[in-house]
C-alpha positions, 0 to 999 in steps of 0.5 A: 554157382553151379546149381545156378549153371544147371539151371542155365542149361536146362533154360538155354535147352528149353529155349533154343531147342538143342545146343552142341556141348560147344555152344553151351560152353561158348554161353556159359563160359565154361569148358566142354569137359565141363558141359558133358559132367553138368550134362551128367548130373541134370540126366543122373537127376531124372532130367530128360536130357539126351545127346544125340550124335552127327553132323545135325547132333547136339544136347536136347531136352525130350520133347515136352519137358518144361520147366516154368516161371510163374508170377510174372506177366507177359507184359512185365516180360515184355517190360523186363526185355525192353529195359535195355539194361545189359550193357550198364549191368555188365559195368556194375558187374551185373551183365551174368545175372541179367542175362540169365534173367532174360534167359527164364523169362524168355524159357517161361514163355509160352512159344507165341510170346517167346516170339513176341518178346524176341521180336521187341529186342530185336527192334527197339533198343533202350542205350541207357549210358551217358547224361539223359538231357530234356525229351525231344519232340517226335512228332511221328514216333507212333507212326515210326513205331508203328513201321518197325513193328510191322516191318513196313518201308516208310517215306520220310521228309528229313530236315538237314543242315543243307536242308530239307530231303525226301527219303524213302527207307527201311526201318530196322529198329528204334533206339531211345538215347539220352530221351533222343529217339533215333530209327535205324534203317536201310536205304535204297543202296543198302546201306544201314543209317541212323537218323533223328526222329525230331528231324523228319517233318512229315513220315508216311508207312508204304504197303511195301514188306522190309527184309531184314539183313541176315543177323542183324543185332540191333543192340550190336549195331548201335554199340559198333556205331556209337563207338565209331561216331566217339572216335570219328567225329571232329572235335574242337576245344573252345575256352570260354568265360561266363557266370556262373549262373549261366552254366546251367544254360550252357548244358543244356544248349552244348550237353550236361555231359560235356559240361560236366566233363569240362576244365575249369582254368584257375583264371581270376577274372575281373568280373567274377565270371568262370573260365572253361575249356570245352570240347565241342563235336562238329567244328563248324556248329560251334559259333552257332551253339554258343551264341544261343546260349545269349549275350552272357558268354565270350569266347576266348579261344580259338580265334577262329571261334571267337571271329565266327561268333562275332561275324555271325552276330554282326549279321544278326544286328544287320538283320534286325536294323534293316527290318527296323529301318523298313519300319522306320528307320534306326539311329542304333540297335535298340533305337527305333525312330518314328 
């Protein structure tokens, strides 16, 4: 452990340039007293390490002193800090040792694509927690990536609920989730928003620059929002019955990870189907995603749910019988006439 910690001084020092005895302590999570005694030994080891003193003081490597990794292509850095994976290490008590292997690859780097790989981390993040569902479409993801990369502001039109809206923003990052790609960016007013790359029709980069915020972590951003849209988003709690060989339909329109996470009832039902209670995020959508799961499903509560899905088939059925009797006239669903 220790040998493993001198070695982290010796790479946070070549990477960063000089670190007070107090910022090495906050990253090793050791003492200072302990920071001046590994200080100590790395200089007592021939290592040129110094400490000057003052207000713009602090522990330095001499200039020039380098200690290297090899083996290991800038491509397979860029890989490895692409990879996005501290915060499902960290569960699997691994969040030490992936942060000191982004520490020596960072400090085996030469300068320019130390500043290459930075830049990676800084704008495109790999949120690796939670159920992985089918691969959305994005049409424009080389174009959005594109715009990230060389910091350019992009006009957007985005697809809504209410409908369609022109937007015009500054990305910051994009983010890959669960095989949803999403773009984090300002708007005019300043504001950092998260929007779904499937849902933007049309993208087009401008000539104009983007300045990013002061410390802007984009890895932080979207911990600090995913956390806020768990606790925020209004939820409803829906029993429904189906077979169940429809299960697998239902995951897919509502989410493996809901699936997975609903109550099965101890219901004996008369036709053999399951009964489960879900919870379902945005109240007002749920009539919409269990009805496109098919005809195979009831719901039996909440009442209003089940009134919604009800109401919104009839206007289905009336849509398709007034198309039909335009054509020709019906006597029932599923009956035209001539």
């Amino acid at each position: 452990m220790r040998a493993s910690r001198l070695v982290n001084v010796l790479l946070l020092l070549q990477t960063r340039g000089g670190l007070t005895a107090a910022e090495l302590a906050r990253e090793l999570e050791v003492s200072i007293r302990t920071v001046h005694r590994d200080v100590e030994e790395l200089s007592a080891a021939g290592v040129p390490i110094y400490a000057e003193r003052g207000p713009h003081g602090g522990i330095r490597l001499v200039d020039g002193y380098r200690t290297r990794l090899t083996g290991m292509t800038a491509e397979e850095a860029e890989a490895l800090f692409l990879a996005g994976l501290p915060g499902p290490a960290a569960q699997l008590g691994l969040g030490t040792v992936v942060a000191a292997a982004h520490l020596k690859v960072m400090a085996a780097l030469p300068s320019e694509l130390r500043s290459r790989a930075s830049r990676l981390v800084e704008r495109f993040h790999l949120d690796a927690a939670g159920g992985f569902q089918d691969d959305e479409a994005v049409p424009h993801l080389a174009t959005l990536a594109e715009a990230v990369w060389e910091g350019r502001f992009v006009e957007m039109v985005y697809e809504r609920a209410d409908g369609h809206v022109e937007r015009t923003v500054a990305p910051l990052g994009l983010v890959l989730k669960g095989g949803v790609w999403y773009i984090v960016a300002t708007t005019d007013s300043g504001q950092i928003r998260t929007y779904r790359g499937s849902l933007m029709t049309t993208v087009r980069v401008l000539g104009r620059q983007v300045e990013r915020p002061d410390r802007f972590d984009l890895a932080a951003y979207w911990a600090e929002s995913s956390a806020a849209y768990e606790r925020d988003v209004p939820r409803v709690e829906v029993v429904i019955r189906l077979p169940e060989d429809r299960l697998m339909r239902l995951a897919d329109v509502v989410g493996g990870s809901v699936v997975r996470a609903a109550e099965r009832l101890p219901v004996d039902d008369p036709e053999g189907w399951i009964h489960m209670r879900l919870r379902l995020d945005w109240p007002d959508e749920a009539a919409a995603q269990l009805l496109a799961v098919g005809s195979r499903v009831e719901v039996l509560d909440p009442p209003e749910i089940r009134a919604r899905v009800a109401e919104t088939a009839a206007r289905v059925v009336d849509r398709y019988r007034m198309a039909a009797g335009a054509a020709g006239g019906v006597d029932r669903v599923g009956a035209v006439r001539d």
